[in-house]
ModelCIF file with pLDDT and N, C-alpha, C, O atoms, coordinates in Angstrom:
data_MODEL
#
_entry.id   MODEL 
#
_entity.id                         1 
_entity.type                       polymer 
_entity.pdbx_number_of_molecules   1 
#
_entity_poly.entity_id                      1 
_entity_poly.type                           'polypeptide(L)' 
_entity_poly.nstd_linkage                   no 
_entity_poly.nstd_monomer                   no 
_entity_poly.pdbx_seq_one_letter_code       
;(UNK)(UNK)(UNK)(UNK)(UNK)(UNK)(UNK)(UNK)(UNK)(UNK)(UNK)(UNK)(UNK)(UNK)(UNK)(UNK)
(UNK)(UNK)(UNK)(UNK)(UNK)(UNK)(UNK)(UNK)(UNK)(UNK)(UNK)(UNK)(UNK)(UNK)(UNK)(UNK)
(UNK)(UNK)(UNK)(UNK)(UNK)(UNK)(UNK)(UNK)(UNK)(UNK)(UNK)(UNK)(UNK)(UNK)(UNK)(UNK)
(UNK)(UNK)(UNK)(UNK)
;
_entity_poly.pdbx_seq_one_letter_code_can   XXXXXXXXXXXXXXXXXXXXXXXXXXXXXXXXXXXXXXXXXXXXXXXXXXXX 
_entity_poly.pdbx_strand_id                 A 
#
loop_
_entity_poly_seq.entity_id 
_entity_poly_seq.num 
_entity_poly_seq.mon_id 
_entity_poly_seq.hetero 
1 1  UNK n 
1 2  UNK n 
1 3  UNK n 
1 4  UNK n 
1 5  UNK n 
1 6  UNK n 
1 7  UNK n 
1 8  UNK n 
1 9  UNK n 
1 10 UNK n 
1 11 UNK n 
1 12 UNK n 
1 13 UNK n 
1 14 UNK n 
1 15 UNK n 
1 16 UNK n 
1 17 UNK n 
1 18 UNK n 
1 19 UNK n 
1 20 UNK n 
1 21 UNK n 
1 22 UNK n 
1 23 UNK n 
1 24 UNK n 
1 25 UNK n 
1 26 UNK n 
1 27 UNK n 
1 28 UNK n 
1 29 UNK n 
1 30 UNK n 
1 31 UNK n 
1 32 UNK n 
1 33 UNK n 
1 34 UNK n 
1 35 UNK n 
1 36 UNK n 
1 37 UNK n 
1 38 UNK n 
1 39 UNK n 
1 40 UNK n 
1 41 UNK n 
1 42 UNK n 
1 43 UNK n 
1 44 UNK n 
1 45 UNK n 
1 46 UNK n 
1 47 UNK n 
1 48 UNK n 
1 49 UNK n 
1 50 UNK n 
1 51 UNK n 
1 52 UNK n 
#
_struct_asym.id          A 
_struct_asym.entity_id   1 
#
loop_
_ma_qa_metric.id 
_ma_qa_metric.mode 
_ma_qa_metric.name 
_ma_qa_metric.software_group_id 
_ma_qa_metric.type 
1 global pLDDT . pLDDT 
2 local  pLDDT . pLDDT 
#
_ma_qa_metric_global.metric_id      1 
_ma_qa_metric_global.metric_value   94.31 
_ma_qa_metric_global.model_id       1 
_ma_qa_metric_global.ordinal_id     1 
#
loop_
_ma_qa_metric_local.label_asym_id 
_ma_qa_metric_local.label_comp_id 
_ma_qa_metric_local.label_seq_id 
_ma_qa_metric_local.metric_id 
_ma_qa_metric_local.metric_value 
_ma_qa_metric_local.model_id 
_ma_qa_metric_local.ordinal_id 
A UNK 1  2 85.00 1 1  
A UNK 2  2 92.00 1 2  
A UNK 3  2 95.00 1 3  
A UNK 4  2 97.00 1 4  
A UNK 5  2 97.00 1 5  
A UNK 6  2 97.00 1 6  
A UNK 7  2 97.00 1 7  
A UNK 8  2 97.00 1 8  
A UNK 9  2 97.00 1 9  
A UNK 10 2 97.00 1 10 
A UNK 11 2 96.00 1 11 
A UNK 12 2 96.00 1 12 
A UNK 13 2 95.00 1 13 
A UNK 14 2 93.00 1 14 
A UNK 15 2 93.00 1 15 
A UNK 16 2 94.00 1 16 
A UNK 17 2 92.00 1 17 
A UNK 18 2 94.00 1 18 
A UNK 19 2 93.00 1 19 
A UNK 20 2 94.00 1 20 
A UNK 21 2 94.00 1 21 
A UNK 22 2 94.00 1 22 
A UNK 23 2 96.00 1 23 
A UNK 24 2 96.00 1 24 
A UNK 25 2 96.00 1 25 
A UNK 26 2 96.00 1 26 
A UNK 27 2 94.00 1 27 
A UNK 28 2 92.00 1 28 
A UNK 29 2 92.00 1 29 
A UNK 30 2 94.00 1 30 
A UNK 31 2 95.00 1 31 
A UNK 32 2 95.00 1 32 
A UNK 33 2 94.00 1 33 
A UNK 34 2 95.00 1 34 
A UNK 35 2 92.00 1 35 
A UNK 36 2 92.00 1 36 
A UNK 37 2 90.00 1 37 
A UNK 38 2 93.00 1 38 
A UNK 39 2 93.00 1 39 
A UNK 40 2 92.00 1 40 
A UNK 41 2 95.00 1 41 
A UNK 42 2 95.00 1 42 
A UNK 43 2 96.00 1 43 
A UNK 44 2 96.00 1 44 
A UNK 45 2 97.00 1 45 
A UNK 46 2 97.00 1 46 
A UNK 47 2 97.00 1 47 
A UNK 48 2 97.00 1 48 
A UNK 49 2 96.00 1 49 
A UNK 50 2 94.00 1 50 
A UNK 51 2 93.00 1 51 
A UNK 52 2 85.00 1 52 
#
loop_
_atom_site.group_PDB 
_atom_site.id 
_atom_site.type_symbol 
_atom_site.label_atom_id 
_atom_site.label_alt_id 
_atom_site.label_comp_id 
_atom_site.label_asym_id 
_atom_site.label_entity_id 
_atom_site.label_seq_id 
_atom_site.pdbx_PDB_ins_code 
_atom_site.Cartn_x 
_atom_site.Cartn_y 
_atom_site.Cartn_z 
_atom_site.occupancy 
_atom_site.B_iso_or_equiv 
_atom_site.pdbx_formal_charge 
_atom_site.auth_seq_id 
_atom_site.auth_comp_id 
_atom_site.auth_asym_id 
_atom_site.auth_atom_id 
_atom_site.pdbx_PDB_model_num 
ATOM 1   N N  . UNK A 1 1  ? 112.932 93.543  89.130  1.00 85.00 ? 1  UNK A N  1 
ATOM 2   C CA . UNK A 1 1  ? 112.164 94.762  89.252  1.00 85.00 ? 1  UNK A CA 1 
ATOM 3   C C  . UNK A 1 1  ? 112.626 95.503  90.503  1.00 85.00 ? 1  UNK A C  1 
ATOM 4   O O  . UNK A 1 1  ? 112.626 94.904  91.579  1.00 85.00 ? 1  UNK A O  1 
ATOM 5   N N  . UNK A 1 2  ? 113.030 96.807  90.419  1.00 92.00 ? 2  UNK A N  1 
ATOM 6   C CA . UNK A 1 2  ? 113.439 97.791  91.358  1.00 92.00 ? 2  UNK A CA 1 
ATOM 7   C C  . UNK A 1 2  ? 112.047 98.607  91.661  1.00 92.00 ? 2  UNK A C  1 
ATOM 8   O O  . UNK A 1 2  ? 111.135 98.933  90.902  1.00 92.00 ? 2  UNK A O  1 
ATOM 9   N N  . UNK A 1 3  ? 112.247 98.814  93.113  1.00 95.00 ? 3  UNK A N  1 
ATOM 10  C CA . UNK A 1 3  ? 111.424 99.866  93.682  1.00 95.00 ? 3  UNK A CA 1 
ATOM 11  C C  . UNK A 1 3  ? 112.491 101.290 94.039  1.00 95.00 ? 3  UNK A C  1 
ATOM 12  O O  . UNK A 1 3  ? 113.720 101.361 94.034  1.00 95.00 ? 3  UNK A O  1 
ATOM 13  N N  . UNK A 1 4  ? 111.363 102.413 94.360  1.00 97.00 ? 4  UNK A N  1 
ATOM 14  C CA . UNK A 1 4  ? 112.400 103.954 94.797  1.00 97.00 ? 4  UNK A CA 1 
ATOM 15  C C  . UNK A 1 4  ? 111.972 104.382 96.217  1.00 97.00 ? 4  UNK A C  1 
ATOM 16  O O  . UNK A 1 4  ? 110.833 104.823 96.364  1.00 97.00 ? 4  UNK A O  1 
ATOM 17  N N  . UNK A 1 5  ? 112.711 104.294 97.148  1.00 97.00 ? 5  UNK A N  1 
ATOM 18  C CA . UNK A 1 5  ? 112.110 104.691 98.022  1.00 97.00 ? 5  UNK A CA 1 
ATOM 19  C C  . UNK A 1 5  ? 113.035 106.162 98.501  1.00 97.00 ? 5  UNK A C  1 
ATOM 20  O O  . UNK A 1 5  ? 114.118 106.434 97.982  1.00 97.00 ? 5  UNK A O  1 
ATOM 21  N N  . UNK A 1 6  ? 112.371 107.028 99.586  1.00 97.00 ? 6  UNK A N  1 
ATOM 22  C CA . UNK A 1 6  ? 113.383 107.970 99.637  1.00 97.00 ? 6  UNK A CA 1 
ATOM 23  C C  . UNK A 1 6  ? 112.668 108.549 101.429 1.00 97.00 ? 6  UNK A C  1 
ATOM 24  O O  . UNK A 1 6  ? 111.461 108.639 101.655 1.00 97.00 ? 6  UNK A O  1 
ATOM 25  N N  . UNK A 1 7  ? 113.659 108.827 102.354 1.00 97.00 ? 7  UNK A N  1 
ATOM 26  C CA . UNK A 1 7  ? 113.264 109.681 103.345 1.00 97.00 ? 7  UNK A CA 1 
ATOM 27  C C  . UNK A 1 7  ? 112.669 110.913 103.770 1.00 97.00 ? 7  UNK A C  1 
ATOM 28  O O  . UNK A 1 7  ? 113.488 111.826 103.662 1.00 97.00 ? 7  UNK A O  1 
ATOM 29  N N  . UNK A 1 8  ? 111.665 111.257 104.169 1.00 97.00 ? 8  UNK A N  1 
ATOM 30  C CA . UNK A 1 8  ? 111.140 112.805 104.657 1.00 97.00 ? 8  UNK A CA 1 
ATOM 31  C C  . UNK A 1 8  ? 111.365 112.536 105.775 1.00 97.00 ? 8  UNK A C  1 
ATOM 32  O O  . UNK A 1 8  ? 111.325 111.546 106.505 1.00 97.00 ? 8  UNK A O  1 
ATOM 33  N N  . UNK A 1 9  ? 111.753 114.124 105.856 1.00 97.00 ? 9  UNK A N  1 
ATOM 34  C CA . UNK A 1 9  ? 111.607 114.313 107.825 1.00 97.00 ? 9  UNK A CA 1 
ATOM 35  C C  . UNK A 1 9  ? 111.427 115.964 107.836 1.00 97.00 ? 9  UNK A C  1 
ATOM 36  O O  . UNK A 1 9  ? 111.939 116.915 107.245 1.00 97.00 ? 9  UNK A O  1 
ATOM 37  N N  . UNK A 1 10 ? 110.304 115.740 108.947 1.00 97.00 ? 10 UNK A N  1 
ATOM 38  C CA . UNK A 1 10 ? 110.004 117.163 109.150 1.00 97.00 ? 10 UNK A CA 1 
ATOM 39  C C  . UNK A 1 10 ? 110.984 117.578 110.787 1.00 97.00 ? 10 UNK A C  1 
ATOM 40  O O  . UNK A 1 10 ? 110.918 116.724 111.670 1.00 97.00 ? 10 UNK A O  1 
ATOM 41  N N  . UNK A 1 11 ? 111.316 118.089 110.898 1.00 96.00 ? 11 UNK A N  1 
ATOM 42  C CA . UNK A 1 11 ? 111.960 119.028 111.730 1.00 96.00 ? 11 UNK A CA 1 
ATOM 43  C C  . UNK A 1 11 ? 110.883 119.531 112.887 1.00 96.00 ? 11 UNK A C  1 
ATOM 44  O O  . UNK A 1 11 ? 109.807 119.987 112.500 1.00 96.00 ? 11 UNK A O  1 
ATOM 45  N N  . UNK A 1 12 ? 111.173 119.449 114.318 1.00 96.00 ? 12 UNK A N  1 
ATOM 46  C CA . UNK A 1 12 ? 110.274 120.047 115.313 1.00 96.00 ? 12 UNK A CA 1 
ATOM 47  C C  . UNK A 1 12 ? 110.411 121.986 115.565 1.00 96.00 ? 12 UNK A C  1 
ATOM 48  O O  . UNK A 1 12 ? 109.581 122.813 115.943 1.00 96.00 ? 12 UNK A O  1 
ATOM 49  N N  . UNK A 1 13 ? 111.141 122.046 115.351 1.00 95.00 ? 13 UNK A N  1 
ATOM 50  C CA . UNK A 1 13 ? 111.646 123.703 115.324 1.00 95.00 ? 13 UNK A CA 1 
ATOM 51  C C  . UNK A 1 13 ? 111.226 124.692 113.909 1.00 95.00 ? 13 UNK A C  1 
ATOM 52  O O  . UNK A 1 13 ? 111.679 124.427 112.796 1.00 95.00 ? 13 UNK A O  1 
ATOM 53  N N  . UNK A 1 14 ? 110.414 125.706 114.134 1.00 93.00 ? 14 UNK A N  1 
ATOM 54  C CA . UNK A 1 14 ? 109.682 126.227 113.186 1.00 93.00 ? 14 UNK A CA 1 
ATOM 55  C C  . UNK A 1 14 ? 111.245 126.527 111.709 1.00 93.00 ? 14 UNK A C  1 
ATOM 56  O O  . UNK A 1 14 ? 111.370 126.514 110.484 1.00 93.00 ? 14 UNK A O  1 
ATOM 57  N N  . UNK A 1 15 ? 112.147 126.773 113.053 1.00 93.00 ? 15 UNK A N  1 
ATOM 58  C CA . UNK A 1 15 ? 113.650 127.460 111.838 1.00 93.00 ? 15 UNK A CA 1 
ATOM 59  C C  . UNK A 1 15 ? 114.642 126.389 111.420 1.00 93.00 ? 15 UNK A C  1 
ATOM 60  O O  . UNK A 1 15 ? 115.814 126.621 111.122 1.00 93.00 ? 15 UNK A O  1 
ATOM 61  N N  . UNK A 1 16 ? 113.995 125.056 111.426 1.00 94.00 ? 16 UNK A N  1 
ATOM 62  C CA . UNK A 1 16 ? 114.992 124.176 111.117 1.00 94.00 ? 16 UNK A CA 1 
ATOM 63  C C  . UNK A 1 16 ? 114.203 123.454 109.861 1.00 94.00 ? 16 UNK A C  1 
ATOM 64  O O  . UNK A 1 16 ? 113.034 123.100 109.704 1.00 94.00 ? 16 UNK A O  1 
ATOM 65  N N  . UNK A 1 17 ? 115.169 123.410 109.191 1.00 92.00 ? 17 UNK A N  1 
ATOM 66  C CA . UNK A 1 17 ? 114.550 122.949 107.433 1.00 92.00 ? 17 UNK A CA 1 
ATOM 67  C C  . UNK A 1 17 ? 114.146 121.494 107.512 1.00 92.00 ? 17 UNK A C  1 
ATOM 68  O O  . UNK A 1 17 ? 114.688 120.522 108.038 1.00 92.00 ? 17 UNK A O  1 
ATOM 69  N N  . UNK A 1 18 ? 113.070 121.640 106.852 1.00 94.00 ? 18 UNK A N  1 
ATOM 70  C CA . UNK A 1 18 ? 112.359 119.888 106.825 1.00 94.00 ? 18 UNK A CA 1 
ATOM 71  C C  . UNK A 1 18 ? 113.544 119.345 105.167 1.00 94.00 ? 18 UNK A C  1 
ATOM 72  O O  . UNK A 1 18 ? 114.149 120.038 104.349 1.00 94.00 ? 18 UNK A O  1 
ATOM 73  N N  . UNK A 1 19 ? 113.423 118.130 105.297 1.00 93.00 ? 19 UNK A N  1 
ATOM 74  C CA . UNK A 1 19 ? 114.276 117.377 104.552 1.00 93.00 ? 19 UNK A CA 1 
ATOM 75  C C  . UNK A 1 19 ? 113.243 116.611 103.799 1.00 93.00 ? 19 UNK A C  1 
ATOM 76  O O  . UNK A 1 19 ? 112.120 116.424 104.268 1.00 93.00 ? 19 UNK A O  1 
ATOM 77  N N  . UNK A 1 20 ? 113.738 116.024 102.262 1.00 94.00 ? 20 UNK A N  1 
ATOM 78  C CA . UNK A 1 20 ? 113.531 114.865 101.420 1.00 94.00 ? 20 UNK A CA 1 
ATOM 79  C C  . UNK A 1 20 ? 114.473 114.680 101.221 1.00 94.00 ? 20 UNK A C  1 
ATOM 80  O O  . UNK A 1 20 ? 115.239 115.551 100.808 1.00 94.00 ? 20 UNK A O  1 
ATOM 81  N N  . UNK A 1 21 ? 114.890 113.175 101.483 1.00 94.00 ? 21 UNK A N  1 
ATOM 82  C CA . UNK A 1 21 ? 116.289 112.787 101.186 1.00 94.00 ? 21 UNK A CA 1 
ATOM 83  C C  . UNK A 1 21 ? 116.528 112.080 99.697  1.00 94.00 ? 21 UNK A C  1 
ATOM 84  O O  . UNK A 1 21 ? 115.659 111.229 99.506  1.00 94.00 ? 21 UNK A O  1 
ATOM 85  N N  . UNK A 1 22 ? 117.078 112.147 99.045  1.00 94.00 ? 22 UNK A N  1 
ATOM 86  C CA . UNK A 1 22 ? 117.436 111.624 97.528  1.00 94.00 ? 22 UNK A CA 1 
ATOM 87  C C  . UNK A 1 22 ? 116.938 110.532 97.276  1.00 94.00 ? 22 UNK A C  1 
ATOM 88  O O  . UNK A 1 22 ? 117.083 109.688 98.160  1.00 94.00 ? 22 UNK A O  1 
ATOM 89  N N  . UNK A 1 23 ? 116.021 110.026 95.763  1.00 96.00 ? 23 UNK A N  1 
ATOM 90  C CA . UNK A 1 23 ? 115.751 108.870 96.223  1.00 96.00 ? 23 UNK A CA 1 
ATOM 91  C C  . UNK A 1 23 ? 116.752 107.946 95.917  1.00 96.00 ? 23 UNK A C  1 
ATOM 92  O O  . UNK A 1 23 ? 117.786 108.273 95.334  1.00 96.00 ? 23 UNK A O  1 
ATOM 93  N N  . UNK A 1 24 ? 116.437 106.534 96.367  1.00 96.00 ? 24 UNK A N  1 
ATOM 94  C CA . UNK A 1 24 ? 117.545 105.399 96.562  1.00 96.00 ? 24 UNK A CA 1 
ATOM 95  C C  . UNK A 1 24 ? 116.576 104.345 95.555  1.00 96.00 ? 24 UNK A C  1 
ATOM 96  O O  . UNK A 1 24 ? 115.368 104.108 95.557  1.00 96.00 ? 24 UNK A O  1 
ATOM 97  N N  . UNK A 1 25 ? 117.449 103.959 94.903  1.00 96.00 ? 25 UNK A N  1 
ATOM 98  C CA . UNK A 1 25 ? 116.699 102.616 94.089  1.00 96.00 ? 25 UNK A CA 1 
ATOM 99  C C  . UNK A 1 25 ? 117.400 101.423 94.749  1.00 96.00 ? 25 UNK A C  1 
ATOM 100 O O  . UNK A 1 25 ? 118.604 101.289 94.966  1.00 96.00 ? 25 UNK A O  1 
ATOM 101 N N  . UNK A 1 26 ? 116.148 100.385 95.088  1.00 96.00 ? 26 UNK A N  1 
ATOM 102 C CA . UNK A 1 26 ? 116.117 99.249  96.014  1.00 96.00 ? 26 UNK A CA 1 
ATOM 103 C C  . UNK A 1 26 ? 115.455 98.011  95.085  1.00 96.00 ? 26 UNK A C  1 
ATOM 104 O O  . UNK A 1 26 ? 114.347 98.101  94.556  1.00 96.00 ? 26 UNK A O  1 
ATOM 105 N N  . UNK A 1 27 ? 116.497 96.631  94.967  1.00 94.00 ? 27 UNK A N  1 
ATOM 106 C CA . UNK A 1 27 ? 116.195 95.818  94.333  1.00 94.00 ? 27 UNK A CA 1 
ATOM 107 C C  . UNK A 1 27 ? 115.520 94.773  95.439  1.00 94.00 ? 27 UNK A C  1 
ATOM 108 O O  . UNK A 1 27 ? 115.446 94.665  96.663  1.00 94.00 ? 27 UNK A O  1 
ATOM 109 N N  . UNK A 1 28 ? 115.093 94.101  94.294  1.00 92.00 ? 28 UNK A N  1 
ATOM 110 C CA . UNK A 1 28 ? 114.768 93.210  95.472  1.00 92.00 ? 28 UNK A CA 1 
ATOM 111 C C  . UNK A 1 28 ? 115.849 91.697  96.962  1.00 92.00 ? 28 UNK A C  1 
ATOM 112 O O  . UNK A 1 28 ? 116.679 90.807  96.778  1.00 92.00 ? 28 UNK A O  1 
ATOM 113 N N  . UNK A 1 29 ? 115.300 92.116  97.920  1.00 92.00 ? 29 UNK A N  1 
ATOM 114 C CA . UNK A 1 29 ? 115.946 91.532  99.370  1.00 92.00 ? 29 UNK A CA 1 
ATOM 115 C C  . UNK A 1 29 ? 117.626 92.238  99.146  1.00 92.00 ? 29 UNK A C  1 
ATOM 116 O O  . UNK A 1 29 ? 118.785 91.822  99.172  1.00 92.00 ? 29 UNK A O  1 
ATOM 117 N N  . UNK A 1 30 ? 117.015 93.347  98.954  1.00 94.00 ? 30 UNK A N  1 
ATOM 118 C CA . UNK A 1 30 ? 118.368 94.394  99.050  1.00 94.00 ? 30 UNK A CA 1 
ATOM 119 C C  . UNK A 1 30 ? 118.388 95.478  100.306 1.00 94.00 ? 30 UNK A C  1 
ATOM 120 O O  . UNK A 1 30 ? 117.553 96.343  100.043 1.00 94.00 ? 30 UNK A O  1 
ATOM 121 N N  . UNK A 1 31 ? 118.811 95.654  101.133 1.00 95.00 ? 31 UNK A N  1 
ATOM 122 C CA . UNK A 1 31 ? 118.855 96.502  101.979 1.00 95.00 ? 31 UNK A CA 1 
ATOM 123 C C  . UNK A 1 31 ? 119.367 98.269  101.993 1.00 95.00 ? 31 UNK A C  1 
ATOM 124 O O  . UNK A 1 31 ? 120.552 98.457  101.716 1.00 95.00 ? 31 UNK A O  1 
ATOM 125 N N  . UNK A 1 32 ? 118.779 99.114  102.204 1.00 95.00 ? 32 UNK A N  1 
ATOM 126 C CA . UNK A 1 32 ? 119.654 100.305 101.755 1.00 95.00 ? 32 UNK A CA 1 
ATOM 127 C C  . UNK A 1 32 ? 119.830 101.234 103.291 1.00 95.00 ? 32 UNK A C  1 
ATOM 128 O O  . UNK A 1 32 ? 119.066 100.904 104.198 1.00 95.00 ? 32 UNK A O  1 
ATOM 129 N N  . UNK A 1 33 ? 120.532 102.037 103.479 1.00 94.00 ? 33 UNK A N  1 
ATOM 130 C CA . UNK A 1 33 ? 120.825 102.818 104.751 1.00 94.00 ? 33 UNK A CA 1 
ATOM 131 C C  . UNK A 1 33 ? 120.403 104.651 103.936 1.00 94.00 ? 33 UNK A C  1 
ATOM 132 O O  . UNK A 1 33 ? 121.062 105.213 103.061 1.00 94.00 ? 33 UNK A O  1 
ATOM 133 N N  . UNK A 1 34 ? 118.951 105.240 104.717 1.00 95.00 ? 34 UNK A N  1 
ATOM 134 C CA . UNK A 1 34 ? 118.777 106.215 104.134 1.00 95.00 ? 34 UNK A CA 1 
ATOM 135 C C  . UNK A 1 34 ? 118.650 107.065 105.533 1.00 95.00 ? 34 UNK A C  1 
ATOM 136 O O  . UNK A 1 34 ? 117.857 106.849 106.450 1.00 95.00 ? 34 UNK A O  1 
ATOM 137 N N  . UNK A 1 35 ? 119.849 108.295 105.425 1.00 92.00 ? 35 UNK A N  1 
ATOM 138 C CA . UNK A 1 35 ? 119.716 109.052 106.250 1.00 92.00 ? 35 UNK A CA 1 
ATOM 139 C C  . UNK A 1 35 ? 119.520 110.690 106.030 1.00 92.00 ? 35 UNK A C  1 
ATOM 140 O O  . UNK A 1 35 ? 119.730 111.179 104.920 1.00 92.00 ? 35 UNK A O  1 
ATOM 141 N N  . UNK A 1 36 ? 119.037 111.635 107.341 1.00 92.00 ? 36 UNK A N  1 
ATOM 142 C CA . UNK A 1 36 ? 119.048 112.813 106.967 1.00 92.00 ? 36 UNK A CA 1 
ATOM 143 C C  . UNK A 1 36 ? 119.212 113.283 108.802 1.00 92.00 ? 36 UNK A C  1 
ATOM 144 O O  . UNK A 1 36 ? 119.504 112.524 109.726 1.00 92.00 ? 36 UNK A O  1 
ATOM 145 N N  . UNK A 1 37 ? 118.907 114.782 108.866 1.00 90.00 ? 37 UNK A N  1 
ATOM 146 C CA . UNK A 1 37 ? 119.034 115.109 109.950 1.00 90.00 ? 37 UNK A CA 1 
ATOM 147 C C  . UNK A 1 37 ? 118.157 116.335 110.483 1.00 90.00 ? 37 UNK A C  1 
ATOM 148 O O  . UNK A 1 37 ? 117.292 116.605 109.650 1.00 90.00 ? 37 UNK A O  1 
ATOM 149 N N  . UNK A 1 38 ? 118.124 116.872 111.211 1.00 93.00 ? 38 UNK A N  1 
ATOM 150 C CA . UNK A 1 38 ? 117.617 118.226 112.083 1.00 93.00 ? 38 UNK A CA 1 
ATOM 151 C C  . UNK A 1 38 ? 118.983 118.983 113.276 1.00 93.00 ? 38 UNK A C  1 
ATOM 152 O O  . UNK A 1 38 ? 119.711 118.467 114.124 1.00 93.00 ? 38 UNK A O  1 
ATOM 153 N N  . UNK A 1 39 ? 118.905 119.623 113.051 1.00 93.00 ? 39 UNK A N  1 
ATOM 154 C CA . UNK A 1 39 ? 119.351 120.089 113.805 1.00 93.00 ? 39 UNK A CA 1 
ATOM 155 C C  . UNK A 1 39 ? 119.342 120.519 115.683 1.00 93.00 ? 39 UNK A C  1 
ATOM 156 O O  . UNK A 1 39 ? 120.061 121.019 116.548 1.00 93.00 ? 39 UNK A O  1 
ATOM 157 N N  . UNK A 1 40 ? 118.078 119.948 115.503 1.00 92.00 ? 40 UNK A N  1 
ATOM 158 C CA . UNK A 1 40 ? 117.162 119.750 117.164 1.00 92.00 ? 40 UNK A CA 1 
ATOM 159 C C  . UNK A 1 40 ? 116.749 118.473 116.903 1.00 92.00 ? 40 UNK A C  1 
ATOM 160 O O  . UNK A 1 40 ? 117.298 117.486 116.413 1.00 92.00 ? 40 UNK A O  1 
ATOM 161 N N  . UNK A 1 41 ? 115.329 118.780 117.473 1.00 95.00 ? 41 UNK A N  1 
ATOM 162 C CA . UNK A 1 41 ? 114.340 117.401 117.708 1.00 95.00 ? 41 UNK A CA 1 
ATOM 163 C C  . UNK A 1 41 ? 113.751 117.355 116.360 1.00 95.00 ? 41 UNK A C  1 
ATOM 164 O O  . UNK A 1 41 ? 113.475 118.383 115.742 1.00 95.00 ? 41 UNK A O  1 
ATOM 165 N N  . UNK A 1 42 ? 113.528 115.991 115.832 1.00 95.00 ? 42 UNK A N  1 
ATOM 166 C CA . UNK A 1 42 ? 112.602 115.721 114.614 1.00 95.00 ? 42 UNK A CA 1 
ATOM 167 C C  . UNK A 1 42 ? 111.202 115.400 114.996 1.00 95.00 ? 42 UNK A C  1 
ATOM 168 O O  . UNK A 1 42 ? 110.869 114.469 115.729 1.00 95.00 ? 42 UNK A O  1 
ATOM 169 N N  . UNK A 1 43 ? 110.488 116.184 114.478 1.00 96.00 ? 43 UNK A N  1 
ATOM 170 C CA . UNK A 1 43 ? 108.834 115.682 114.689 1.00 96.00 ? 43 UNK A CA 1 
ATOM 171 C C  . UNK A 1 43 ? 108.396 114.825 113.797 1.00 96.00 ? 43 UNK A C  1 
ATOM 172 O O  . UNK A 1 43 ? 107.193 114.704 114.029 1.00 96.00 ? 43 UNK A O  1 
ATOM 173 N N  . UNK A 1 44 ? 108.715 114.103 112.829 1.00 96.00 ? 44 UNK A N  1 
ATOM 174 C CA . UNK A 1 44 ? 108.409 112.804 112.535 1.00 96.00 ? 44 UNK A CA 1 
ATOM 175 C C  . UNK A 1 44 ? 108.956 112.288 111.283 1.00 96.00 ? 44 UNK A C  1 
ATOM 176 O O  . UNK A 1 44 ? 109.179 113.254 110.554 1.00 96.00 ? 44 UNK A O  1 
ATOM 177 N N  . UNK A 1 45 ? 109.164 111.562 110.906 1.00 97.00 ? 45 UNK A N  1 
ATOM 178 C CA . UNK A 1 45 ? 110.204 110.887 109.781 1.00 97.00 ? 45 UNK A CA 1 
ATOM 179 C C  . UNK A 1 45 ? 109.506 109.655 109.393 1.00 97.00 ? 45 UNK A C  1 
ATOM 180 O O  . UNK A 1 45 ? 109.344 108.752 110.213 1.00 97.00 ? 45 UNK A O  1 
ATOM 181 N N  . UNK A 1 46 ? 109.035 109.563 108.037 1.00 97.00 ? 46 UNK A N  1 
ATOM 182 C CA . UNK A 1 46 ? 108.121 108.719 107.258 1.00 97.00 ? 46 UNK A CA 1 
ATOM 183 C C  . UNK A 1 46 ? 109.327 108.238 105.684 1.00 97.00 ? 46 UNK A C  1 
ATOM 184 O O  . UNK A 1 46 ? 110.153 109.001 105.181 1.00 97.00 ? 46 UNK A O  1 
ATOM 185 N N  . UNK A 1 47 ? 109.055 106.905 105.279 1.00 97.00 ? 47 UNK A N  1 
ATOM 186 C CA . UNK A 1 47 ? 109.990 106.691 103.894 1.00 97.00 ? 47 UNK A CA 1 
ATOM 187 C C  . UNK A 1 47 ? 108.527 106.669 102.814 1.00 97.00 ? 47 UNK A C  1 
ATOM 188 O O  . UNK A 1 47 ? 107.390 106.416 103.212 1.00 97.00 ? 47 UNK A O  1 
ATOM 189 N N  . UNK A 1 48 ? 108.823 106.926 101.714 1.00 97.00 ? 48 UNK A N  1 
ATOM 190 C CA . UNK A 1 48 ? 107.376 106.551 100.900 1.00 97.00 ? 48 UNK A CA 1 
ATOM 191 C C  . UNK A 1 48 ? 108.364 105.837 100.060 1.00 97.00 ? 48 UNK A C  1 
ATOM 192 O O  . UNK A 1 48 ? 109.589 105.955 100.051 1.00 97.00 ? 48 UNK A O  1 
ATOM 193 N N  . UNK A 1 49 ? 107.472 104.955 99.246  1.00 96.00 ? 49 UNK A N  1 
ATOM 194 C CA . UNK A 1 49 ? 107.910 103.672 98.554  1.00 96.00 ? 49 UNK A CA 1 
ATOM 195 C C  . UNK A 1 49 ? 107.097 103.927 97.393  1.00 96.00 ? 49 UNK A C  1 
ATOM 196 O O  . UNK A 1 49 ? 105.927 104.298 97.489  1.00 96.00 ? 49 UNK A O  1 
ATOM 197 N N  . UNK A 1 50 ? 107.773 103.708 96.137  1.00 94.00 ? 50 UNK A N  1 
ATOM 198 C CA . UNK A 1 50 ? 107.003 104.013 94.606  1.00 94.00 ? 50 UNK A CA 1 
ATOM 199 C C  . UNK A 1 50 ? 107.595 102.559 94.113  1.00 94.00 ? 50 UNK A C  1 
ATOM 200 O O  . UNK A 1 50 ? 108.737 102.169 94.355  1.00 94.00 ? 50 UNK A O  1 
ATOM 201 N N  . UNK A 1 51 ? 106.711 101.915 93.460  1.00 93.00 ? 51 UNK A N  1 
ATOM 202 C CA . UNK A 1 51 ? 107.112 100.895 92.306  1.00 93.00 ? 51 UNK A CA 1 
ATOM 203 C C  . UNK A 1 51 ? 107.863 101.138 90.774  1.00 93.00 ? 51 UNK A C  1 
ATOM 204 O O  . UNK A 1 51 ? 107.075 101.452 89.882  1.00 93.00 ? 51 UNK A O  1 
ATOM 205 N N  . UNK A 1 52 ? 108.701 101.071 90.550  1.00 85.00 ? 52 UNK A N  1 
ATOM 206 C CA . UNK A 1 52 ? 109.308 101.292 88.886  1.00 85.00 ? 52 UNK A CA 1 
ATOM 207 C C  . UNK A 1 52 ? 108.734 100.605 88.076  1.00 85.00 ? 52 UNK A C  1 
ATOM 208 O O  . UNK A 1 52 ? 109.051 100.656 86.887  1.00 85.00 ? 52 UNK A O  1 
#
């Protein structure tokens, strides 16, 4: 059984685009590398996790 997890990040700068990053399907004791960026400072970066 696979889970989906995927990155948000909101951006600290009103003109810099907040991100959802693609989701990634994660098996189990599988490790995945999920990245994104800002262009300044990030005001906070959360993953949400869905069950398949």
């Amino acid at each position: 059984m696979s889970d989906i997890v995927r990155l948000h990040t909101e951006c600290d700068r009103w003109w810099d685009i907040d991100a959802d990053g693609s989701p990634v399907e994660v098996g189990p004791a599988q490790t995945v590398r999920l990245t994104d960026r800002c262009w300044k400072e990030v005001r906070r970066a959360w993953v949400s996790h869905h069950r398949m």
